[in-house]
C-alpha positions as CSV (number, residue, x, y, z in Angstrom):
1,X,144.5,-70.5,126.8
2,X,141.6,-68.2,125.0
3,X,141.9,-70.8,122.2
4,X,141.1,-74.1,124.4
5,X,138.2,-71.6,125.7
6,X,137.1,-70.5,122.3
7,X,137.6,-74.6,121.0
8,X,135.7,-75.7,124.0
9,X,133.0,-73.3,123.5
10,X,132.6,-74.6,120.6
11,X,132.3,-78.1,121.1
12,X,129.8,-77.6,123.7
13,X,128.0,-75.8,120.9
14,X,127.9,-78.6,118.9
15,X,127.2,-81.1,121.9
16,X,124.1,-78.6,122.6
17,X,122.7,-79.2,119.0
18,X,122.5,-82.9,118.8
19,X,125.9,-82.9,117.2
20,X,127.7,-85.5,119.5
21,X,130.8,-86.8,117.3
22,X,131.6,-83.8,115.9
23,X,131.6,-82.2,118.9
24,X,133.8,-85.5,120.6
25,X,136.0,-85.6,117.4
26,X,137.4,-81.9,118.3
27,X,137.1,-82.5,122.2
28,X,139.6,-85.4,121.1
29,X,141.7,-83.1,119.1
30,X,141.7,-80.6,122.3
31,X,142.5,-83.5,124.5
32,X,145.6,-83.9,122.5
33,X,146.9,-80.6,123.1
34,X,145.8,-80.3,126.5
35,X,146.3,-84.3,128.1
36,X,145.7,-82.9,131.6
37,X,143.1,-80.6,131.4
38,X,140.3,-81.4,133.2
39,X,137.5,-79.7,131.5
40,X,138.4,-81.3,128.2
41,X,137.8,-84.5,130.0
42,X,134.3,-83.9,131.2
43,X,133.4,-82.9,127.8
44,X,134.5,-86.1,126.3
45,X,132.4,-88.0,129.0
46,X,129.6,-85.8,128.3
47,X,129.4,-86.3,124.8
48,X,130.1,-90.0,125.0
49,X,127.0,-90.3,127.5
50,X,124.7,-88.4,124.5
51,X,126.3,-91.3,122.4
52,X,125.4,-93.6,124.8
53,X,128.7,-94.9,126.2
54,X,128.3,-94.9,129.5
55,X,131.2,-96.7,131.0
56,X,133.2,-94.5,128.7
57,X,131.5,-91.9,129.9
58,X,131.8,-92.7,133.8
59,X,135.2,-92.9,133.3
60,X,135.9,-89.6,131.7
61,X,134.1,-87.9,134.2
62,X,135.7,-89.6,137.1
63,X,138.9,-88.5,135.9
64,X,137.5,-85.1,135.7
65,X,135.9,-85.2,139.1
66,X,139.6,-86.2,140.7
67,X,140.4,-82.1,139.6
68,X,137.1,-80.2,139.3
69,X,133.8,-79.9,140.8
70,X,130.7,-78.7,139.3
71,X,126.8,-79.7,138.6
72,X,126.6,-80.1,135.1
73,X,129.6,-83.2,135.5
74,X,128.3,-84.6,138.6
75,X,124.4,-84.9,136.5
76,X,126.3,-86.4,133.2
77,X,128.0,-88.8,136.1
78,X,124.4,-89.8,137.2
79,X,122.8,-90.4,134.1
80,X,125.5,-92.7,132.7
81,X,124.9,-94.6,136.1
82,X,121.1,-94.7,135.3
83,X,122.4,-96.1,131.8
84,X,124.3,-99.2,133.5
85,X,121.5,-99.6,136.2
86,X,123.9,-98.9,138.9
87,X,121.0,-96.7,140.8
88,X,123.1,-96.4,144.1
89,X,126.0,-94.8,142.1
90,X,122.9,-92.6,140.2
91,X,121.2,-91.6,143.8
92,X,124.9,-90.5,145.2
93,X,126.1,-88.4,141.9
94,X,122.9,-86.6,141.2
95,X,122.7,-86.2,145.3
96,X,126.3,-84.3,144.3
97,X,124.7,-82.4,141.3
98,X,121.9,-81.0,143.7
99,X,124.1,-79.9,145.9
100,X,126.9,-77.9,143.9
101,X,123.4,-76.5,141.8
102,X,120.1,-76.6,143.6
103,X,118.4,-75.1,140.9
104,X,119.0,-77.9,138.3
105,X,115.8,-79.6,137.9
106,X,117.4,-82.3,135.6
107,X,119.4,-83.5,139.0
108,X,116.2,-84.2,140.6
109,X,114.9,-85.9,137.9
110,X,117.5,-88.2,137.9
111,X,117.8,-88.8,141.2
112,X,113.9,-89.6,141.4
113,X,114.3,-91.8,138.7
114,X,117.2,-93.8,140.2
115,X,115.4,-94.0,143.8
116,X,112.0,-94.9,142.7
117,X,113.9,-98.1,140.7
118,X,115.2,-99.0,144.3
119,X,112.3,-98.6,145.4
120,X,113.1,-96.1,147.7
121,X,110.1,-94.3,148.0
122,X,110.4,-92.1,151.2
123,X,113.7,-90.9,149.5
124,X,112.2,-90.3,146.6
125,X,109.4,-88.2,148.0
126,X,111.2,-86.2,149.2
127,X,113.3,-85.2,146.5
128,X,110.0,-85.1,144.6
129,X,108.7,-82.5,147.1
130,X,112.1,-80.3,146.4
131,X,112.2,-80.7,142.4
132,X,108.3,-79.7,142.8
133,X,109.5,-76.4,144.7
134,X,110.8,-75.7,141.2
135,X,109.5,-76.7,138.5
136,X,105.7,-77.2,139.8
137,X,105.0,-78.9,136.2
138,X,107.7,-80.5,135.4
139,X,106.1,-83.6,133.2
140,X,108.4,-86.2,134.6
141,X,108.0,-85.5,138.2
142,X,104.6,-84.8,137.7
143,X,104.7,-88.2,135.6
144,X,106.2,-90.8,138.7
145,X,104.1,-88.2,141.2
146,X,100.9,-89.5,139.7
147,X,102.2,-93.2,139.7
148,X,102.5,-92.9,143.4
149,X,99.6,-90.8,144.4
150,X,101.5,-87.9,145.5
151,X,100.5,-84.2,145.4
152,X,98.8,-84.9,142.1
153,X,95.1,-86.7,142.5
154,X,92.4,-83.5,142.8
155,X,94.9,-80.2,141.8
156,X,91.9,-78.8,139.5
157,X,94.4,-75.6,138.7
158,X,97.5,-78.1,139.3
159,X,96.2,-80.4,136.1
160,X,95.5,-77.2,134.2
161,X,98.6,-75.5,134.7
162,X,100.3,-78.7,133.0
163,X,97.8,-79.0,130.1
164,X,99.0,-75.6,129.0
165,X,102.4,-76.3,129.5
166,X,102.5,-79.6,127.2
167,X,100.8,-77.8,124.6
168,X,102.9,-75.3,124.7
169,X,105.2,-77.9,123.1
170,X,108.2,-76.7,125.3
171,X,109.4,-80.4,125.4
172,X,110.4,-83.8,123.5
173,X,107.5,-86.0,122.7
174,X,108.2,-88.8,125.0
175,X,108.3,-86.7,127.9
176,X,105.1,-84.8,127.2
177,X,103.7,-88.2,126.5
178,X,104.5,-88.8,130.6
179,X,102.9,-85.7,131.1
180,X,99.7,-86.6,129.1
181,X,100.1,-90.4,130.5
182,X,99.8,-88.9,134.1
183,X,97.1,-86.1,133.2
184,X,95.1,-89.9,132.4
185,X,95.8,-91.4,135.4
186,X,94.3,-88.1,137.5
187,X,91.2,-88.1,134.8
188,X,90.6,-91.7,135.7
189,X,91.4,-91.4,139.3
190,X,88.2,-88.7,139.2
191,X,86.1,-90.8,137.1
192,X,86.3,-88.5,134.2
193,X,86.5,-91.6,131.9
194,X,86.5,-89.5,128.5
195,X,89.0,-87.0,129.7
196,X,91.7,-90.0,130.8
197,X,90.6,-91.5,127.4
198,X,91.4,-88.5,125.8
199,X,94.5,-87.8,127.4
200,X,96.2,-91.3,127.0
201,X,95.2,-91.6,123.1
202,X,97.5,-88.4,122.8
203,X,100.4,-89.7,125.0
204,X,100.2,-93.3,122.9
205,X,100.8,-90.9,120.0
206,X,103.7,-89.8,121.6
207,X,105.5,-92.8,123.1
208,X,108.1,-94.2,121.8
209,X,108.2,-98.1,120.9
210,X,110.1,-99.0,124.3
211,X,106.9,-97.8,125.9
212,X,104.5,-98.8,123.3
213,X,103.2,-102.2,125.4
214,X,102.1,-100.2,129.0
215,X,101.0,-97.5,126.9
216,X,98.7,-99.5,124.6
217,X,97.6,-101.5,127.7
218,X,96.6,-98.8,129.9
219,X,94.7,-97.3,126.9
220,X,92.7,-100.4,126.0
221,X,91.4,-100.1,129.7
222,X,90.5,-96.6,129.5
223,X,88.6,-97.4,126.8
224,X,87.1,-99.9,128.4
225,X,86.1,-97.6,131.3
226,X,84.5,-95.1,128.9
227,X,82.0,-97.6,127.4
228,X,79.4,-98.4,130.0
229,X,79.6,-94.9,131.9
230,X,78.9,-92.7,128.6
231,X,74.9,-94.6,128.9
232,X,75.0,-96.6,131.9
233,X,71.3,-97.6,131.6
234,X,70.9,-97.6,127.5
235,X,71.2,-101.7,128.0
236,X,68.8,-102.6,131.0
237,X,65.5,-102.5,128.8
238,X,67.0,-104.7,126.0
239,X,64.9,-107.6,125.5
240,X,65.6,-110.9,123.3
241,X,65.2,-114.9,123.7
242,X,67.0,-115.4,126.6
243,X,69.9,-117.4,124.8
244,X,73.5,-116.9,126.2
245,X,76.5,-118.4,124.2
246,X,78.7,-118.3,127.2
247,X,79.5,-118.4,130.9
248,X,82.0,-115.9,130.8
249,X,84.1,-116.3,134.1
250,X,86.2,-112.7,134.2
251,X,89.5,-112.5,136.4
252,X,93.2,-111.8,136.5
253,X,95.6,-114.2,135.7
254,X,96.3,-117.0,138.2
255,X,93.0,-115.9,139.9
256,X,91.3,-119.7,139.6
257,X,89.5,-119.1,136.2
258,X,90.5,-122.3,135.3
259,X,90.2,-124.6,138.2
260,X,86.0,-123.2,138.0
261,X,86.0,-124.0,134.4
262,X,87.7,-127.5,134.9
263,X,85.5,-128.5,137.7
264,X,82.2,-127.5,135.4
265,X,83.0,-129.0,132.4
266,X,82.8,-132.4,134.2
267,X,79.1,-131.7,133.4
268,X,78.7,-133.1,129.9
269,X,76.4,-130.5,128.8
270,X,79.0,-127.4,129.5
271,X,81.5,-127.3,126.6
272,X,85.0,-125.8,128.1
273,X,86.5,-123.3,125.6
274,X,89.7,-122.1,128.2
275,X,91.1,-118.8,126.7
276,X,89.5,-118.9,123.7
277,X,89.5,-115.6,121.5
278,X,86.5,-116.7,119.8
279,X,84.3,-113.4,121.1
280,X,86.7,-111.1,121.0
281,X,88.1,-111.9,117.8
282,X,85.0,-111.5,116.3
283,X,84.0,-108.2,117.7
284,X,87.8,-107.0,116.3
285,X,86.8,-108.9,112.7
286,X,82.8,-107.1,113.1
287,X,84.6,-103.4,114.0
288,X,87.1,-104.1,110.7
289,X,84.0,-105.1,108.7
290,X,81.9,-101.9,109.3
291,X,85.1,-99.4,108.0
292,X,87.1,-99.2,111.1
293,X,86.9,-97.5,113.9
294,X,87.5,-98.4,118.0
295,X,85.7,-100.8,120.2
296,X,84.0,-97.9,121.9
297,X,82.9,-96.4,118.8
298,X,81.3,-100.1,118.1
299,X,79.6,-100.7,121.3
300,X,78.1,-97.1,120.9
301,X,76.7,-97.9,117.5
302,X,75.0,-101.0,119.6
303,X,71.2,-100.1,119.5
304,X,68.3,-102.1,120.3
305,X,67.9,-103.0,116.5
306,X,71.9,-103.1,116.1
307,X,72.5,-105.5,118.7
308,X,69.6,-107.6,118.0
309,X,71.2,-108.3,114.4
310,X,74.7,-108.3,115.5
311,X,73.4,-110.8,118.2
312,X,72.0,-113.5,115.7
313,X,75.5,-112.8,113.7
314,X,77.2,-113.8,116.6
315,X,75.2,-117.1,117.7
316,X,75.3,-118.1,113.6
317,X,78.9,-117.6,113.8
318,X,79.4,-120.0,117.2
319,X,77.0,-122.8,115.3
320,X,80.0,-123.4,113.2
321,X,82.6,-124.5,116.1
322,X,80.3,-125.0,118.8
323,X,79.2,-128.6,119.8
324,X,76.3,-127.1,122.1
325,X,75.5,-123.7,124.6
326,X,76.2,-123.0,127.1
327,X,79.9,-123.1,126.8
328,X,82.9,-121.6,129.7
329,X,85.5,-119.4,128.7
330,X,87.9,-118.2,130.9
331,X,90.2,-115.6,128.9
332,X,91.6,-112.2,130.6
333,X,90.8,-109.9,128.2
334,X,87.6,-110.5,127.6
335,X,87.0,-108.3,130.6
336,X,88.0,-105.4,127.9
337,X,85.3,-106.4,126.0
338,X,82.6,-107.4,128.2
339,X,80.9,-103.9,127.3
340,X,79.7,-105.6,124.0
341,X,78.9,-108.7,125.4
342,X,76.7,-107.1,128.0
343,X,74.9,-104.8,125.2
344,X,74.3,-108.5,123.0
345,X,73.6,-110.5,126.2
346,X,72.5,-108.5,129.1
347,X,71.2,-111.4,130.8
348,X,73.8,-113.5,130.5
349,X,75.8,-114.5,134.2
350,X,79.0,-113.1,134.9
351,X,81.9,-114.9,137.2
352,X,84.1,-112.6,138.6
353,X,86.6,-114.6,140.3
354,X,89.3,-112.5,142.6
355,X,92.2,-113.6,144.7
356,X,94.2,-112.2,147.5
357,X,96.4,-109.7,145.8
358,X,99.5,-110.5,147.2
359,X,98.9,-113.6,146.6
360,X,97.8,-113.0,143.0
361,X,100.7,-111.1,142.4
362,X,103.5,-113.2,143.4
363,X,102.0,-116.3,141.6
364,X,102.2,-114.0,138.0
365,X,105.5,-113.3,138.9
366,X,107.0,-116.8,139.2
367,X,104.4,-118.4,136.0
368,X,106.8,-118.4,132.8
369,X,104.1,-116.9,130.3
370,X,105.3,-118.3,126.6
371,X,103.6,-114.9,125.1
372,X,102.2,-111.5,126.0
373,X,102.2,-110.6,129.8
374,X,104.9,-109.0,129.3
375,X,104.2,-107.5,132.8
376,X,104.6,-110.3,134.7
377,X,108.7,-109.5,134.3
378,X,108.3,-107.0,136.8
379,X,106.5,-107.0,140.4
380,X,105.6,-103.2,139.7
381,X,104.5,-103.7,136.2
382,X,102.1,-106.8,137.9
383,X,100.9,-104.3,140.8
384,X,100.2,-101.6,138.0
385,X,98.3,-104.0,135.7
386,X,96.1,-106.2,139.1
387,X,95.0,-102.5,139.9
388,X,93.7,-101.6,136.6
389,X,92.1,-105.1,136.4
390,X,90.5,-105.1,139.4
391,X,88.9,-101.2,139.1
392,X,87.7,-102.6,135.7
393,X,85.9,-105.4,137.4
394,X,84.7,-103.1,140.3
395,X,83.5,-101.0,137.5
396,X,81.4,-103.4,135.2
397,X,80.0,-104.7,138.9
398,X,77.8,-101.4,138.8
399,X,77.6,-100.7,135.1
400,X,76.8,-103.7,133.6
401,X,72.8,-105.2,133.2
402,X,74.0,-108.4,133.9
403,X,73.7,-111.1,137.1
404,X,77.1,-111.3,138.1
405,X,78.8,-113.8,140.7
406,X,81.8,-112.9,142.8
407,X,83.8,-115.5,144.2
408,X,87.2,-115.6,146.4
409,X,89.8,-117.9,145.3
410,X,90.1,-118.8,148.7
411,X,86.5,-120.2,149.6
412,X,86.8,-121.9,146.0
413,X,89.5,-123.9,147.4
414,X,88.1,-124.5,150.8
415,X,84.8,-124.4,150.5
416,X,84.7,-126.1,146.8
417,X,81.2,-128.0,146.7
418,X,79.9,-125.2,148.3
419,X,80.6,-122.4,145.7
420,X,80.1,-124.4,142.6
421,X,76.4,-125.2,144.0
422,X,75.9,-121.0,144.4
């Protein structure tokens, strides 16, 4: 008996420092000896769940659970679940873990986790409110906290207390990049546009490449959010010619971009570009030609003289594609850009066209996209990526120069010869 404890001991050591098959190599060898024993079992499930085989794993650790009881097999149980997606079976193990071990925070994590993808969200407070009792800065919880709006938005020491504790390097990089990541979305929440920056450069640093596409996303829109509100009135005294390349009409997918920019192009003097990257592609080729840098370090450099040059650049570079100005483009992401625009054309009109959001949201869901919006796979990835959208457009509403238009999808299609005469 003190060998199988020594042997055990052992592999556990080697489980505990990322040493999975060695550690399930002996754990076999033990299993051999010992064919009934029960903590031999959960160790084989636990180190095939760090290997990730999760319905080996489950089944281990069911077999285990049939003779013993304790946290640390009921939280390996849960997390294989989370691995397989079976978030009922997660909730009910990691429910187990807590309550053979209230104090292991990992159990509430998991059981968070699993909840909030069911969408359970009453449940899920409330086991946020109890893993909070604990660990008050636990990146993770403080991580799907912020996504929800609880606890988090306007904790001045709260947000402090969690700085110090990520840079105290204590954990793995992807989850202090949820820590950081969160610490963005409470920066931006406040309007403290360089801080979220700030914070959100450092979690992208951090992610992993399974995050990499929310994380870039969310960062190009910080960025965006930084560029006006650093000098919101540096742009209102430009003067120059009064010549506009474009009527850029700015909104969401499925918003009704395109039904305004079909219905003007029956004009023969409008030129209909659709989602046309000609602008933005040049301001990326224009920040590559001047030695690098971001699009916020190039719409800072934009001063009176700057912009005037860059702004004859611009309309030279349109004479070669362009039958005639003006001309309607209708892209998404030019919204990212429309800082730059603004500082080159402060006089040009703005559309901002906006839809009912449920609405909005379902029609992104059930549009097959043949690339990028990636979001629109998921109604909470949509949800996330309308409300970024929408507090961007809210935002260059009051920072930008320019006359800008709102219209309602709604009175476009009801009211149609009414709101293209506006």
């Amino acid at each position: 008996m003190k060998f199988l404890i020594k042997e055990l001991l052992r592999a556990i050591d080697l489980l505990n420092h990322g040493q999975a098959d060695a550690a399930l190599t002996l754990s076999h060898q033990l299993n051999r000896k010992h064919p009934s024993d029960a903590r031999v079992w959960q160790l084989i499930g636990l180190c095939k769940l760090k290997l990730h085989e999760y319905t080996a794993a489950i089944d281990y650790l069911k077999r285990a659970a049939s003779k013993i009881s304790n946290g640390e097999l009921f939280l390996g149980l849960a997390k294989a679940y989370v691995g397989l997606g079976r978030w009922e079976d997660a909730v009910q193990a990691s429910q187990q873990a807590i309550a053979l071990d209230s104090t292991d925070v990992q159990a509430y994590v998991t059981c968070v986790i699993a909840l909030e993808s069911q969408k359970k969200y009453l449940e899920m407070r409330s086991v946020l409110s109890r893993g909070f009792s604990l660990a008050p800065y636990h990146p993770e919880l403080c991580f799907v906290a912020a996504k929800h709006g609880i606890y988090f938005g306007g904790h001045d020491l709260f947000e402090h207390e969690l700085l110090l504790k990520l840079e105290s390097h204590q954990f793995a990089d992807e989850i202090r990049a949820l820590g950081y990541s969160a610490l963005a979305c409470c920066a931006h929440e406040k309007n403290c546009f360089a801080d979220a920056f700030g914070y959100q450069s450092h979690a992208n640093s951090l992610f992993s490449s399974k995050r990499h596409y929310d994380a870039d996303r969310l960062l190009r829109y910080l960025q965006a959010f930084r560029i006006m509100s650093v000098d919101s009135g540096c742009d209102k005294d430009l003067e120059y010619d009064g010549v506009f390349p474009h009527l850029m009409i700015l909104g969401f997918s499925r918003s009704g971009k395109s039904l305004i920019e079909s219905l003007l192009s029956c004009n023969p003097k409008v030129q209909a570009l659709g989602e046309s990257k000609i602008f933005t592609d040049w301001v990326q080729r224009r920040i590559a030609l001047k030695a690098g840098g971001s699009l916020l370090d190039y719409t800072m450099q934009l001063t009176l003289e700057t912009a005037a040059s860059e702004r004859l650049e611009y309309l030279i570079h349109l004479q070669q594609y362009l039958k005639h100005l003006p001309t309607v483009i209708t892209i998404p992401d030019h919204v990212l850009a429309l800082g730059v625009y603004a500082r080159l054309f402060p006089h040009a009109p703005l559309v901002f066209v906006r839809r009912d959001l449920e609405d909005l949201g379902l029609a992104c869901f059930f549009k097959f996209y043949r690339q990028d919006n990636a979001y629109s796979l998921s109604l909470e990835a949509i949800g996330r990526e309308i409300a970024l959208y929408e507090a961007l457009l809210s935002h260059w509403s009051v920072e930008l120069p320019n006359p800008i238009m709102q219209v309602a999808y709604e009175d476009l299609v009801e009211n149609t010869v009414a709101v293209l005469h506006r």
